[in-house]
N, C-alpha and C positions, 0 to 999 in steps of 0.2 A: 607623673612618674613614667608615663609612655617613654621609652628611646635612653632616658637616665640611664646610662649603664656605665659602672665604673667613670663619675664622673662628666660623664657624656664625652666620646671617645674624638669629636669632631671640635670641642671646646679645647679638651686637651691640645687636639693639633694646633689649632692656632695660639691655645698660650705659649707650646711647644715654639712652634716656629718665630716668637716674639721675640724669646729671649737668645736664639743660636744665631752666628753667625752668618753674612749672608750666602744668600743660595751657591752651587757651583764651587762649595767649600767640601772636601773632603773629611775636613771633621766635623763639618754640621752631617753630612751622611752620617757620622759614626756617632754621634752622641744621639741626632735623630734618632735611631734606628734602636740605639739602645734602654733611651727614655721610654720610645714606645713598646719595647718590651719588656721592660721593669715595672711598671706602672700598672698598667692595666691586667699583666698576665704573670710575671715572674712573683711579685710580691704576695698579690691573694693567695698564689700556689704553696709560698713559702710559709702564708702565716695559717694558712688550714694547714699543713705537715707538722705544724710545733703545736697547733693545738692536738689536733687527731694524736701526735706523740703524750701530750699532757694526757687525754682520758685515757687512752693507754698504759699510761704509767701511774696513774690514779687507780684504777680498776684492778691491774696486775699486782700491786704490791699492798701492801698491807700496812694501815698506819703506824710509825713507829716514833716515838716519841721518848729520846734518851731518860729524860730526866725520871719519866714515870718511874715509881716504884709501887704495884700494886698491893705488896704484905703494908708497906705505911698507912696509906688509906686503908685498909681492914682494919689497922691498930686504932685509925684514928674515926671511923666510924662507929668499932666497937666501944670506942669510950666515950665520944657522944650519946650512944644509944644507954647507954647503964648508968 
């Protein structure tokens, strides 16, 4: 687990560099550049913000569940019970 980090960031590189165009290409810079920071840094960012919003929006609101109708269940437990 030593150095594993997101992948391991130097395995990245060279898969990276496997598949782009060769060197001295202006769009291997730009997709380079972009890979390496969608991968290891943009996306974690992105998917701890939708969770951190989910508990947030778990916590703050209050379960609400249309269909319930609480007086049905009292009629319908009251007439179980008797």
């Amino acid at each position: 687990m030593s150095g594993d980090i997101y992948f391991n960031i130097f395995r990245f590189n060279e898969e990276l560099s496997n598949f782009l165009p060769p060197r001295n290409n202006i769009l291997r810079k730009i997709v380079y550049w972009y890979w390496w920071a969608t991968v290891p840094i943009i996306s974690p960012l992105l998917l701890l913000a939708v969770f951190i919003y989910y508990l947030y929006d778990a916590v703050s609101s209050p379960n609400q569940y249309s269909a319930w109708q609480p007086d049905l269940v009292s009629q319908f437990v009251a007439q179980k019970l008797s």
